[in-house]
LOMAR-900734 format. One record per atom (N, C-alpha, C): residue number from 1; atom name; x, y, z. Coordinates in steps of 0.001 Angstrom, whole numbers, always signed. Layout:
% LOMAR-900734
numar = NUM | lokol = CA | c1 = X | c2 = Y | c3 = Z .
...
This chain:
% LOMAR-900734
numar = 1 | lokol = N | c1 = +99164 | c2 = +83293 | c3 = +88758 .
numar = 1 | lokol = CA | c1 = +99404 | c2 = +83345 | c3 = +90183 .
numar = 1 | lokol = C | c1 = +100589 | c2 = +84272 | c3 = +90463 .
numar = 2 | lokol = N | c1 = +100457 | c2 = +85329 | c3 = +91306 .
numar = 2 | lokol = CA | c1 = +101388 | c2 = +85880 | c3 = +91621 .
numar = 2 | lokol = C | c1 = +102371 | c2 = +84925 | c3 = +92857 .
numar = 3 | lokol = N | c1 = +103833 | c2 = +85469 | c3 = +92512 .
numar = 3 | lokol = CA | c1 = +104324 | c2 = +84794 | c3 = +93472 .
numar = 3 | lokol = C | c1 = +105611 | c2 = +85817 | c3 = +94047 .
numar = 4 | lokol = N | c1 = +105693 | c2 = +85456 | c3 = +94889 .
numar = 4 | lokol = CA | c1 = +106872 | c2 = +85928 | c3 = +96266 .
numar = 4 | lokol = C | c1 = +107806 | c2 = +87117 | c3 = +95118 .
numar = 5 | lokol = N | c1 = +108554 | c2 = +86550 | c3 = +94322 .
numar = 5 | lokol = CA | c1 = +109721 | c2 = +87243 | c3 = +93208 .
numar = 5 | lokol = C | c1 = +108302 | c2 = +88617 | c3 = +92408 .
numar = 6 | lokol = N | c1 = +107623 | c2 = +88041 | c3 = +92199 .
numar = 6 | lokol = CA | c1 = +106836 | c2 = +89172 | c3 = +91708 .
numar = 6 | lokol = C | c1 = +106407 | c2 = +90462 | c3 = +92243 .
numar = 7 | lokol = N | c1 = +106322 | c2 = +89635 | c3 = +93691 .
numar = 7 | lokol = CA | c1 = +106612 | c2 = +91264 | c3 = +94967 .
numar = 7 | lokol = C | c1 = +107778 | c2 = +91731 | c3 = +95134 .
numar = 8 | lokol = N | c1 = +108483 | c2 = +90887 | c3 = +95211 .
numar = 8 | lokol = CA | c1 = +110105 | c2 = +91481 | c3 = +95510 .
numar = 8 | lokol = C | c1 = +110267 | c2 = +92387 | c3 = +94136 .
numar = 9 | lokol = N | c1 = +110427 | c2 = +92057 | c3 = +93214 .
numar = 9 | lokol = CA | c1 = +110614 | c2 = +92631 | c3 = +91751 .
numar = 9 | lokol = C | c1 = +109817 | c2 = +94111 | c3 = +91899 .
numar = 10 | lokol = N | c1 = +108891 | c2 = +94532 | c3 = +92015 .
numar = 10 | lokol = CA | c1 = +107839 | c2 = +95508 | c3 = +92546 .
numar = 10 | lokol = C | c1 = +108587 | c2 = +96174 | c3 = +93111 .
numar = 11 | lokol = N | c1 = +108782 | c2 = +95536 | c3 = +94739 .
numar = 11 | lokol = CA | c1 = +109265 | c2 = +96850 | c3 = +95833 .
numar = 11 | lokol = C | c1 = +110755 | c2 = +96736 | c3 = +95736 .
numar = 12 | lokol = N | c1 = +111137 | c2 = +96246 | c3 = +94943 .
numar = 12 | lokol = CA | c1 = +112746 | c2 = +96402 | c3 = +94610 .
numar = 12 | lokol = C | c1 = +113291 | c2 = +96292 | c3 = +93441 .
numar = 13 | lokol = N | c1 = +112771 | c2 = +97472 | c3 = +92380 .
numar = 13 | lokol = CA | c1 = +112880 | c2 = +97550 | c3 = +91104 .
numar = 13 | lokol = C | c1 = +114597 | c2 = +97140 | c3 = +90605 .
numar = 14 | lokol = N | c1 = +115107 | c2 = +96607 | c3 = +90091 .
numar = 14 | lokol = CA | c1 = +115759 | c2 = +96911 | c3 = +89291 .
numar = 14 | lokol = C | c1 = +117592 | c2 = +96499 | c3 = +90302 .
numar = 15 | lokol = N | c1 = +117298 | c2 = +95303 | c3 = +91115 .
numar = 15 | lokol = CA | c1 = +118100 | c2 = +94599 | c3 = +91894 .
numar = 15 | lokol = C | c1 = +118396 | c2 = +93218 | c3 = +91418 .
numar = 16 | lokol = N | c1 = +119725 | c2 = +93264 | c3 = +91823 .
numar = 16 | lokol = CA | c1 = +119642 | c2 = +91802 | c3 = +91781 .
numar = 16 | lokol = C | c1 = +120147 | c2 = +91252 | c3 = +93238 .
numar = 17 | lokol = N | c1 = +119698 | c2 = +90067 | c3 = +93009 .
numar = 17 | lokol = CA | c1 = +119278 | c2 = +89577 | c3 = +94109 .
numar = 17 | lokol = C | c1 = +119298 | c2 = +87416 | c3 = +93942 .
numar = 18 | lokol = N | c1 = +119442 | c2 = +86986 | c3 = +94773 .
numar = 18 | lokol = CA | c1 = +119174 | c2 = +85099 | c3 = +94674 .
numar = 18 | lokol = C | c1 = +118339 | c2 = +85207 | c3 = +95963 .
numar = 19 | lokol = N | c1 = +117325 | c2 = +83850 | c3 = +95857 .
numar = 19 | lokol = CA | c1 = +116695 | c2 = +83344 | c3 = +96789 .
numar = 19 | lokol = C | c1 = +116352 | c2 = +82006 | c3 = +96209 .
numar = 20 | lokol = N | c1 = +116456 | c2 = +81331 | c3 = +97656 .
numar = 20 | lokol = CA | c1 = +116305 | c2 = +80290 | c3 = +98038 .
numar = 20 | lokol = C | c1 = +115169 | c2 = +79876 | c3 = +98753 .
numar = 21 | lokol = N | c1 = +114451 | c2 = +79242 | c3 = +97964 .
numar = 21 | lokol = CA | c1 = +113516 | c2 = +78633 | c3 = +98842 .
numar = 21 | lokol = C | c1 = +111904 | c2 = +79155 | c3 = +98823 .
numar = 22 | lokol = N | c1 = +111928 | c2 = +80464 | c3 = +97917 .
numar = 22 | lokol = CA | c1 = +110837 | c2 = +81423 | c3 = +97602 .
numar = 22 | lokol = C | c1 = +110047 | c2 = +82343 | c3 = +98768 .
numar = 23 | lokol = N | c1 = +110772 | c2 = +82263 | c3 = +99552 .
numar = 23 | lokol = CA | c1 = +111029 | c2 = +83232 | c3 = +100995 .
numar = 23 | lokol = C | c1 = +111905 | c2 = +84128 | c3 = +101285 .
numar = 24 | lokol = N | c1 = +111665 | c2 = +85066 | c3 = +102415 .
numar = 24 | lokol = CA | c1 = +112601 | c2 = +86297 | c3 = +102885 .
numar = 24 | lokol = C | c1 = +113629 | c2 = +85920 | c3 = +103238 .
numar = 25 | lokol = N | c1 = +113761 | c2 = +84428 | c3 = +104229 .
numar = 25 | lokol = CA | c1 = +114577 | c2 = +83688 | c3 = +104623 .
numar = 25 | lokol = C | c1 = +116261 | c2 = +82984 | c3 = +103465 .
numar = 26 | lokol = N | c1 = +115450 | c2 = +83036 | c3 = +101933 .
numar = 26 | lokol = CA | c1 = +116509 | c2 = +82445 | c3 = +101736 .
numar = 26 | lokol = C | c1 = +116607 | c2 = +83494 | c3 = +100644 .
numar = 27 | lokol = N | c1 = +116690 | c2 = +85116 | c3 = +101545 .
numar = 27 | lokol = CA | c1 = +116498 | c2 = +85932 | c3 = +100114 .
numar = 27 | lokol = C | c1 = +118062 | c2 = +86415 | c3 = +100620 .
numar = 28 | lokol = N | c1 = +118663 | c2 = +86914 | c3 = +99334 .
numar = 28 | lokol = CA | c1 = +119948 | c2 = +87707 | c3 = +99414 .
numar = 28 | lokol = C | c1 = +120527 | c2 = +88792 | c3 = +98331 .
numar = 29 | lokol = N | c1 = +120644 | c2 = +89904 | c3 = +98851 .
numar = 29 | lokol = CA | c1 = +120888 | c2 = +91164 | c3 = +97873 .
numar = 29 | lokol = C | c1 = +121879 | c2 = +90974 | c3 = +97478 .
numar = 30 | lokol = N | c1 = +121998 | c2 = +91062 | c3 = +95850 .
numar = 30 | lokol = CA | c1 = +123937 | c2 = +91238 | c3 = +95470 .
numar = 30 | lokol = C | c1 = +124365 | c2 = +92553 | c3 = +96255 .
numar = 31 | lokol = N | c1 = +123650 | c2 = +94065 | c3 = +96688 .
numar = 31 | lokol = CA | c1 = +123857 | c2 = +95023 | c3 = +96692 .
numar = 31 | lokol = C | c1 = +124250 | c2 = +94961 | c3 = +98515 .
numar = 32 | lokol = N | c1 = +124421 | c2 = +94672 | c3 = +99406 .
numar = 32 | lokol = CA | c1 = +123901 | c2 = +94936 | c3 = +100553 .
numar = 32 | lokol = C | c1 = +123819 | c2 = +96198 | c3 = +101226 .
numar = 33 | lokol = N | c1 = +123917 | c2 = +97128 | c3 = +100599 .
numar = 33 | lokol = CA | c1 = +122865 | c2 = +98568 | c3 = +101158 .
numar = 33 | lokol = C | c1 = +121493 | c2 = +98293 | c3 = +100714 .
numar = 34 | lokol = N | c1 = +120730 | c2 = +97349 | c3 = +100124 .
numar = 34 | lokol = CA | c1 = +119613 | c2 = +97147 | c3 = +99960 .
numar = 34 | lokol = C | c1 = +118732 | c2 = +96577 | c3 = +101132 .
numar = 35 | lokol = N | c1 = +117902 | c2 = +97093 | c3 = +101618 .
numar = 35 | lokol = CA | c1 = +117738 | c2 = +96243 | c3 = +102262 .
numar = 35 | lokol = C | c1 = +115879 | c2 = +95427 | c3 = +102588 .
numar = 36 | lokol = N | c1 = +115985 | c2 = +94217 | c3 = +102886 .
numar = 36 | lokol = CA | c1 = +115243 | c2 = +93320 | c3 = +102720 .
numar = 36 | lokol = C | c1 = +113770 | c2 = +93994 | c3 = +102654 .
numar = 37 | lokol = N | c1 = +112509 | c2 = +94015 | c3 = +101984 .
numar = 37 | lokol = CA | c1 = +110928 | c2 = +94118 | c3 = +102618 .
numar = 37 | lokol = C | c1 = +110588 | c2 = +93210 | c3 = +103792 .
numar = 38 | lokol = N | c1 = +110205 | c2 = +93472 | c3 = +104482 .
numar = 38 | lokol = CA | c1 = +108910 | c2 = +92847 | c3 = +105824 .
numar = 38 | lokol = C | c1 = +108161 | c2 = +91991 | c3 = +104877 .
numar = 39 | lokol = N | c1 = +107728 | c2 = +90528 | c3 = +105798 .
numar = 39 | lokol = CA | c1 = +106704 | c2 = +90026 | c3 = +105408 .
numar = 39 | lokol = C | c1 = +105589 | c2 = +90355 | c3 = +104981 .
numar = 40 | lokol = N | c1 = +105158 | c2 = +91544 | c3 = +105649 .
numar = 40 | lokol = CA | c1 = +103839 | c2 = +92343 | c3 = +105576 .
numar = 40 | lokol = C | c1 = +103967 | c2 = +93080 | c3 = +104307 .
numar = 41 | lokol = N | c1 = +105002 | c2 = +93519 | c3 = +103860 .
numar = 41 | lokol = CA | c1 = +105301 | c2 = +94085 | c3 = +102739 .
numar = 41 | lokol = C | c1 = +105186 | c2 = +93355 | c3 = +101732 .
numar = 42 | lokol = N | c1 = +105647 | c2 = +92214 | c3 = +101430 .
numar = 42 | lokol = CA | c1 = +105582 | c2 = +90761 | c3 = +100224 .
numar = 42 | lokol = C | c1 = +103704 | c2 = +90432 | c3 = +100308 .
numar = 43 | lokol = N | c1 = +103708 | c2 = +90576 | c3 = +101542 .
numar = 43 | lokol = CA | c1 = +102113 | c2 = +90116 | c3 = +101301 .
numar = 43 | lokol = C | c1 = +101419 | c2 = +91096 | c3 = +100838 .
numar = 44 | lokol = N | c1 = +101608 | c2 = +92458 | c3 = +101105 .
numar = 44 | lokol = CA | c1 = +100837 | c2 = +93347 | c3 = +100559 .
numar = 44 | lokol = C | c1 = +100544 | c2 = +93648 | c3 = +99054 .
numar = 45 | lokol = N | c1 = +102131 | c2 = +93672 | c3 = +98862 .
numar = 45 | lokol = CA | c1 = +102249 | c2 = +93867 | c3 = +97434 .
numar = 45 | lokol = C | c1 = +102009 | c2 = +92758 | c3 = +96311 .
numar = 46 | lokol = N | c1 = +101617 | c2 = +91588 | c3 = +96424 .
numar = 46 | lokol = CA | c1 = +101450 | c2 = +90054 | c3 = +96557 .
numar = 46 | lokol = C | c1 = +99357 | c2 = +90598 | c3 = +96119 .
numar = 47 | lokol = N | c1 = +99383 | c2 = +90838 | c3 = +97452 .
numar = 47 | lokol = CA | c1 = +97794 | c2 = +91476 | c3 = +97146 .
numar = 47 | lokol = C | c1 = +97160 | c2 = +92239 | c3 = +96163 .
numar = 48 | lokol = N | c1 = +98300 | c2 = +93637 | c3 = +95733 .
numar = 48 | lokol = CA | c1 = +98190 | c2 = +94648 | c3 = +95046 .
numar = 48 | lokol = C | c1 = +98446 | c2 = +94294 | c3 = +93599 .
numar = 49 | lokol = N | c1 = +99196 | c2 = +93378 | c3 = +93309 .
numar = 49 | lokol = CA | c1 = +99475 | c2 = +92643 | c3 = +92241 .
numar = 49 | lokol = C | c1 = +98542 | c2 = +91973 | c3 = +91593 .
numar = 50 | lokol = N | c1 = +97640 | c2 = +90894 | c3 = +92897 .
numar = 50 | lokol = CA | c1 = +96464 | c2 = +90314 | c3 = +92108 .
numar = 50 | lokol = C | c1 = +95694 | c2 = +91261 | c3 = +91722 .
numar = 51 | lokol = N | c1 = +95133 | c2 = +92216 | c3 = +92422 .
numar = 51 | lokol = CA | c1 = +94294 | c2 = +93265 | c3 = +92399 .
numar = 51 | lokol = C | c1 = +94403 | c2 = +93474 | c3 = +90952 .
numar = 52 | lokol = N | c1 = +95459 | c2 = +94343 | c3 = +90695 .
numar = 52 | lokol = CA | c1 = +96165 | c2 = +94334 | c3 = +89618 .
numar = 52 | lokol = C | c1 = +95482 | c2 = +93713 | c3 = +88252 .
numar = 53 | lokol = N | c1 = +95941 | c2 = +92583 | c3 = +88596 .
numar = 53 | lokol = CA | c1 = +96103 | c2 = +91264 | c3 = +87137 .
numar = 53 | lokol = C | c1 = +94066 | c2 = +91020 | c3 = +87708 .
numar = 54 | lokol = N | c1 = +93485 | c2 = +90997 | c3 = +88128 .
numar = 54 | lokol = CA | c1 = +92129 | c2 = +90819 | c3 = +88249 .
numar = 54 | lokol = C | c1 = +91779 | c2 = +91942 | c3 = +87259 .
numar = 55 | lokol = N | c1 = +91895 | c2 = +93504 | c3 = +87831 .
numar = 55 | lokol = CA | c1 = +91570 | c2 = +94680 | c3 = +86890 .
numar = 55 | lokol = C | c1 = +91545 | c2 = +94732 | c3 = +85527 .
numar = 56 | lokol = N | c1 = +93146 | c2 = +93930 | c3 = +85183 .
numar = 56 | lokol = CA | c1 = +93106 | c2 = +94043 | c3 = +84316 .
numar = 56 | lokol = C | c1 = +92475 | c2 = +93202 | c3 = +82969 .
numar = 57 | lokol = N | c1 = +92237 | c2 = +91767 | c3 = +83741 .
numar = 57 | lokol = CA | c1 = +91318 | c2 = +90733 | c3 = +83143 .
numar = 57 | lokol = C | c1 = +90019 | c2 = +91438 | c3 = +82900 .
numar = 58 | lokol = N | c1 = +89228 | c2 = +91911 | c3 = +84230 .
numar = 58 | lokol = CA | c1 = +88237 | c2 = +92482 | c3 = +84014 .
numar = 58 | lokol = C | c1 = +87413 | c2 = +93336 | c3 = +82762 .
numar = 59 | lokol = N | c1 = +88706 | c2 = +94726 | c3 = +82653 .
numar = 59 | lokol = CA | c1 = +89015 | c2 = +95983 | c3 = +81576 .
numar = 59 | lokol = C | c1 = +89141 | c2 = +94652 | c3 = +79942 .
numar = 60 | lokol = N | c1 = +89612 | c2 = +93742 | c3 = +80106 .
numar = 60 | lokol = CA | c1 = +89996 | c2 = +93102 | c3 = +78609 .
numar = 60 | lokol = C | c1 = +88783 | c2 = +92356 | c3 = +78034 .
numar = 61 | lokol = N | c1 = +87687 | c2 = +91928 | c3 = +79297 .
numar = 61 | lokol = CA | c1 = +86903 | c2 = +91151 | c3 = +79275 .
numar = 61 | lokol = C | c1 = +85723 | c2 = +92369 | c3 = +78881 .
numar = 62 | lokol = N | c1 = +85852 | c2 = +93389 | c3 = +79314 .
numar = 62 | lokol = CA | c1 = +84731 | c2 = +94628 | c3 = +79191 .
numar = 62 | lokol = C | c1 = +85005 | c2 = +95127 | c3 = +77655 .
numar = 63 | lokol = N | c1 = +86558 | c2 = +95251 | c3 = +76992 .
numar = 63 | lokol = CA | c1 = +86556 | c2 = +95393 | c3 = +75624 .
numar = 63 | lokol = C | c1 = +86287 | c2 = +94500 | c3 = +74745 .
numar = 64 | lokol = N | c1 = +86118 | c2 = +93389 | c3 = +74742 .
numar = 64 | lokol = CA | c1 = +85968 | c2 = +91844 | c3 = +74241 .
numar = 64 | lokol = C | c1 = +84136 | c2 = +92131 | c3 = +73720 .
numar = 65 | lokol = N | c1 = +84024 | c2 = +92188 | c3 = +75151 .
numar = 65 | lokol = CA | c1 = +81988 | c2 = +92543 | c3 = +75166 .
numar = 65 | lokol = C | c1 = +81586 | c2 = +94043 | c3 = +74076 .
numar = 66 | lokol = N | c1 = +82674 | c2 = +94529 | c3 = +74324 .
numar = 66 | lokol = CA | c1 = +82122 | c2 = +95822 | c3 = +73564 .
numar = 66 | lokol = C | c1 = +82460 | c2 = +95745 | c3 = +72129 .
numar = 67 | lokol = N | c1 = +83455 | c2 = +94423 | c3 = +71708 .
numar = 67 | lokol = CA | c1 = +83281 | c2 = +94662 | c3 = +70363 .
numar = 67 | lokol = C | c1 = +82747 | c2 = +93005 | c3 = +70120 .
numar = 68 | lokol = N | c1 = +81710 | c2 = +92737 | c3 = +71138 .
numar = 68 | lokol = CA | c1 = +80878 | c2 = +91511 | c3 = +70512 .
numar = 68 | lokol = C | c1 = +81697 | c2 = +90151 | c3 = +70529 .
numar = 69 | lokol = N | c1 = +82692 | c2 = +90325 | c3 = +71108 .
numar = 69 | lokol = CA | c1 = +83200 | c2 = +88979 | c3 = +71351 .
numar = 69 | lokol = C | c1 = +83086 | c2 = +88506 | c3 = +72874 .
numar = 70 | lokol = N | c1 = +83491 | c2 = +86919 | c3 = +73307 .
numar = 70 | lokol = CA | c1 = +83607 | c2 = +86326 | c3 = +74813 .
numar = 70 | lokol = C | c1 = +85261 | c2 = +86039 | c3 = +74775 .
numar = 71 | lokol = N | c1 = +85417 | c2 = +85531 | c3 = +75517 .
numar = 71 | lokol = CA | c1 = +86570 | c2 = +84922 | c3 = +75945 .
numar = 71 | lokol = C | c1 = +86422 | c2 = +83347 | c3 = +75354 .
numar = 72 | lokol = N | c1 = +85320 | c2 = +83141 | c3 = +74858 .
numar = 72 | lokol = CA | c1 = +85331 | c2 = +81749 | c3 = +74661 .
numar = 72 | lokol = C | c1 = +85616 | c2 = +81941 | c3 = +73055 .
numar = 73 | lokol = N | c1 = +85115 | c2 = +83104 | c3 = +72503 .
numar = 73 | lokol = CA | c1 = +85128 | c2 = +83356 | c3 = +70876 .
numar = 73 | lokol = C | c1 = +86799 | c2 = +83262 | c3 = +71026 .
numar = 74 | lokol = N | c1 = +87700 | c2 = +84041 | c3 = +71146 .
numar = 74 | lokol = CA | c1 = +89038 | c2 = +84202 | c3 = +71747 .
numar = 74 | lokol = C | c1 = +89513 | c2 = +82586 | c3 = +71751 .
numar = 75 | lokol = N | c1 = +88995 | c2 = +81602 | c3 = +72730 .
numar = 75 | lokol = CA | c1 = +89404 | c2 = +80611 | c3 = +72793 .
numar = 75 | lokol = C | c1 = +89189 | c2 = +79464 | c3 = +71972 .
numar = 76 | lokol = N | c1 = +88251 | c2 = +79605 | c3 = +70802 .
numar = 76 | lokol = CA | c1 = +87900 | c2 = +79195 | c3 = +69535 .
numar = 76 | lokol = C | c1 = +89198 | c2 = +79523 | c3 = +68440 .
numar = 77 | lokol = N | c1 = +89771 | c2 = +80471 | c3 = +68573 .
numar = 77 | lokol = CA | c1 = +90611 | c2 = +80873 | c3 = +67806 .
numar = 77 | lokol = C | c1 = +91684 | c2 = +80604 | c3 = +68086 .
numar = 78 | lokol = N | c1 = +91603 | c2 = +80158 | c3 = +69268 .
numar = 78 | lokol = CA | c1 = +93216 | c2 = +79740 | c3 = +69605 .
numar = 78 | lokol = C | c1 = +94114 | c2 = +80683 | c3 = +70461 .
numar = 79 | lokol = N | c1 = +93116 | c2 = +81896 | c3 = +70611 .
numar = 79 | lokol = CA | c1 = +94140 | c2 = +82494 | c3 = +70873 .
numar = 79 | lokol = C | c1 = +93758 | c2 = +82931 | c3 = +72752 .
């Protein structure tokens, strides 16, 4: 599951930052020339993220098939 810090982390590489509460509301830059994303922005990138982590399940699940294994062979093994 993507969550709230996983967008922020994204559109604000390499900040630090505390929040409270897992909202914009209880977000706070150590930097304050930084300044906050829009809601619309957390949600977007929130979106782009799953997108993301879907693709990439997809692509792992398409090499799995191509060398004759499932996800369930995978989960036989433990791994």
């Amino acid at each position: 599951m993507i969550r709230f810090e996983d967008a922020l982390n994204k559109l604000r590489p390499n900040t630090e930052w505390v929040c409270y509460g897992g909202n914009l509301e209880g977000l706070t830059f150590m930097d304050n020339s930084i300044t906050k994303p829009t809601q619309n922005e957390i949600d977007n990138t929130i979106s782009e993220l799953e997108a993301e982590a879907k693709n990439a399940k997809a692509a792992a699940q398409a090499k799995l098939a191509a060398l004759g294994l499932t996800v369930e062979d995978l989960q036989a093994l433990g791994l």
